[in-house]
N, C-alpha and C positions, 0 to 999 in steps of 0.2 A: 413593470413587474405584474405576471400574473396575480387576479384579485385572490384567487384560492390558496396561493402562497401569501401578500399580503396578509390575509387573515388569520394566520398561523404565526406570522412574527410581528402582528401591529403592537400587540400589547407588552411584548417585549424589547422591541426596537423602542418604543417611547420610554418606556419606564429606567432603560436603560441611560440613553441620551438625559433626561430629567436628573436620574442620580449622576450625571456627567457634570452637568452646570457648566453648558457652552459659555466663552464668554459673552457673545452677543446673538442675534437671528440669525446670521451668515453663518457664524458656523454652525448653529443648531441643526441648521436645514443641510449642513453638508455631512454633520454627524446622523442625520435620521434616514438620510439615503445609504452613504455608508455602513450604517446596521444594520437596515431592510437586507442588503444585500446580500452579506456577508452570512448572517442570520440565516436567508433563505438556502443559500449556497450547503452550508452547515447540518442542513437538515434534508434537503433534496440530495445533493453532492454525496456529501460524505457519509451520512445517516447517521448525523450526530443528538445528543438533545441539545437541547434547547435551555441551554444555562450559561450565565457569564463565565462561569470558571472555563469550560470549555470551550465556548465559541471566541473568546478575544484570549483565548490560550497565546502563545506568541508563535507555537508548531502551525495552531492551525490558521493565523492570519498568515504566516509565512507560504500554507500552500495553498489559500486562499489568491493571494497577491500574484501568486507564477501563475492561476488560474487566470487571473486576469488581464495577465500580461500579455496572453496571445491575441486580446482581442482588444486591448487601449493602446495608448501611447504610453513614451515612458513617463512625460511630465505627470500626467495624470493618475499611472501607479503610482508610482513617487510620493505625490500628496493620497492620494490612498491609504498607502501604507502607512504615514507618519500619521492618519488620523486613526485609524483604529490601533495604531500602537498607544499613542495617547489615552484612546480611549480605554484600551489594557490598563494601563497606569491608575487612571482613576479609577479604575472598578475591577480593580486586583483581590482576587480570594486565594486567599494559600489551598494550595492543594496537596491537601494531605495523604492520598492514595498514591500518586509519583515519588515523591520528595526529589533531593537536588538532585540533578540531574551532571554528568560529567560533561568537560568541554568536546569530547571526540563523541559525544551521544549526537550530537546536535547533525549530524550529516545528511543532508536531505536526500543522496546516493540509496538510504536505506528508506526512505518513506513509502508507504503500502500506496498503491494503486487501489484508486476508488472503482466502486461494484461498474459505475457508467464506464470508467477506462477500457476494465477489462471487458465489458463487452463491446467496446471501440474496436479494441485490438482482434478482437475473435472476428469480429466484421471485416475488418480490415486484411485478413487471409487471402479471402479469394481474389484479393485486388492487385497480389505481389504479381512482378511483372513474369514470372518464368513457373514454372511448375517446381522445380529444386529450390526458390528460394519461400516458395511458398508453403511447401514439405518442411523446409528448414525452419520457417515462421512456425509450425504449430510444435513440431519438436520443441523447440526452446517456449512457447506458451506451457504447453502440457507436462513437463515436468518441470518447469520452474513454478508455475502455478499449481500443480497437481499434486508435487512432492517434493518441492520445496530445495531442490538441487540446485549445486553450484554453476557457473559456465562449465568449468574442465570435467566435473562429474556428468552433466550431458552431452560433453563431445566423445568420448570416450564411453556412451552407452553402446552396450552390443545386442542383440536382438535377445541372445540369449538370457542376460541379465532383466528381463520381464517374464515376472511367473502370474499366468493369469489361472485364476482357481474359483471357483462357487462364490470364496468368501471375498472375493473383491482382487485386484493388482498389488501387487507386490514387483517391485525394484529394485536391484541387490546394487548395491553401490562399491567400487573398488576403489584402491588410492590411499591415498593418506587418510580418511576418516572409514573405513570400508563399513557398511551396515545393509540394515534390509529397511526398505520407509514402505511404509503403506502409500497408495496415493488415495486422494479424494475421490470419494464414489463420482462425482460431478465429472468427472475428465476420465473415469476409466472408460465408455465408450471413445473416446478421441485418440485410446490410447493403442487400441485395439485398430481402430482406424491406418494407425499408423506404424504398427506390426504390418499388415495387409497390402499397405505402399508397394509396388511396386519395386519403388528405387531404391530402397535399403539393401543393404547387402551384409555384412555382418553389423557393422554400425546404424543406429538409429539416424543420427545426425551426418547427412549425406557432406560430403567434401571429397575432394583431390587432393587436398595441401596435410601434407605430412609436418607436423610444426610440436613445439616445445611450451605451446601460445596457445591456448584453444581461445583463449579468452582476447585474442587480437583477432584473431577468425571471425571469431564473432559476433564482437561489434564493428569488422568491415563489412559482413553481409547487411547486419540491421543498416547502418548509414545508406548503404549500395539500396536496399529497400521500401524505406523511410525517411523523414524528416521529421522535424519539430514535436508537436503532440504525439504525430502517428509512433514515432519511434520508442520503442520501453527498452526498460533494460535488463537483465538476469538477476542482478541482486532485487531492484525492486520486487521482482517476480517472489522471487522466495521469501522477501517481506511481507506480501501480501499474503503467503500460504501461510508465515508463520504467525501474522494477526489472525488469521482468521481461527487458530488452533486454539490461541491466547483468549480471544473471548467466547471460544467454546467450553472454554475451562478446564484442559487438556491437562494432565499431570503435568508438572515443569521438568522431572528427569526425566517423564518419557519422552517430551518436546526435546529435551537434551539432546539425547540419545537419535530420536530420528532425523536431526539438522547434522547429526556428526559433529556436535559441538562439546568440549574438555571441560567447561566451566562456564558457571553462570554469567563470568564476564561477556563471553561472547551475545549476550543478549543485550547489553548495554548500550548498545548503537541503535538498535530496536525500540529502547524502551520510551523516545522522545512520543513514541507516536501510537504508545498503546491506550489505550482505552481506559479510561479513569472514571471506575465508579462514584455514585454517589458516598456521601462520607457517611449514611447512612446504612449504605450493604458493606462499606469495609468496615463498621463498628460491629455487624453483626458477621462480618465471616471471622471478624479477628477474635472476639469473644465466643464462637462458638458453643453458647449454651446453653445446654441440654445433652452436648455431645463427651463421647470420651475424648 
């Protein structure tokens, strides 16, 4: 481990493992590697702080662990896992900002792609083997990431349905949820880019196959393009637009409204992986006062 990350979690990795109370050196010494890590991971990675409540959360040893699973073996995830679960265990703080959490939250299908991911995938573009599937790759980045859309609402984009104006991109959405989303200032040049393509024709997202399926299109092209890390998916994509909304502090019916979502339930699959203030700022946004 780099010493400049060392530095940042020594006095937390120890103090942690210490209120652990290995039973003997062997495991101390496998519990202060595995915090170092996981710790560093935590705050480089994901850009989380630096608290037990959240870093031996069990979401986030979970995607800790598939982090690590591309580059160990499985024996060694394996006892990985079972030691910072443990360590969970013992230095469990209720969190009082989530509360319980349902069993269909738990789906790792909806977990936000981290900030180094998605600059993975963007890199990852000009690598696609053909110029259409490459076209196709930034399509589903750019308004899955930009404006938080479903698979079939971006196969089904038309050139027309993007209003570019002064005040930023606008998206008209059609279908079963129809609305208008703002996208992300960050992507409206990409987006523009991709008006200007070339190969679109009335549709954004180029294909031949005439289908009832967009979302079986879809993930043929990404497999046909990618593998393992390299490969993302659409729902993540819109998870990560609709975190990033959530710890901007975004109105919750205006987030409603521009996910084309009926009810608060639909966030519920979301919620394993949002961001849990300190119990500090929910004591003062929940008291508000001074305010009306």
């Amino acid at each position: 481990m780099p010493e400049r990350l060392w530095e940042q979690v020594a006095e937390f990795t120890r103090s942690a493992v210490t209120d652990a109370r290995p039973k003997d050196a062997t495991q101390a010494g496998l519990a202060l590697a595995a915090v170092a890590r996981i710790a560093a991971w935590s705050i480089e990675v994901k850009g989380l702080r630096l608290e037990r409540r959240i870093v031996f959360d069990t979401r986030n040893i979970s995607a800790y662990i598939q982090f690590m699973a591309i580059r160990r073996g499985k024996a060694t995830v394996k006892n990985r896992r079972a030691l910072l679960l443990w360590l969970g265990r013992e230095l469990a703080i209720p969190d009082l900002a989530r509360g319980p959490i349902s069993k269909a939250s738990g789906s790792e299908m909806h977990e936000p792609y981290t900030p180094a991911e998605v600059v993975r995938f963007r890199t990852l573009a000009a690598s696609r083997t053909t110029v259409l599937r490459q076209h196709n790759w930034w399509v589903l980045l750019t308004f899955g990431l930009g404006c938080g859309l479903s698979s079939s609402e971006i196969f089904y984009l038309s050139v027309g349905d993007v209003l570019h104006t002064e005040e930023g991109v606008r998206v008209r959405v059609r279908g079963h949820h129809p609305r208008t989303v703002i996208c992300l200032a960050q992507w409206e040049e990409q987006v523009l880019r991709i008006l200007s393509s070339p190969l679109i024709g009335s549709s954004l997202y180029v294909t031949g196959v005439t289908t009832r399926d967009p979302a079986t299109v879809i993930s043929s092209m990404l497999k046909k393009s990618s593998d393992g890390p390299n490969r993302f998916t659409v729902e993540r994509l819109r998870a990560t637009w609709l975190s990033q909304h959530v710890s901007s502090g975004v109105d919750l019916f205006v987030l409603l409204n521009q996910m084309g979502a009926a009810n608060l339930r639909a966030l519920d699959r979301f919620r394993p992986y949002a961001f849990s203030p300190p119990d500090s700022d929910v004591m003062s946004m929940m008291r508000r006062d001074g305010t009306l």
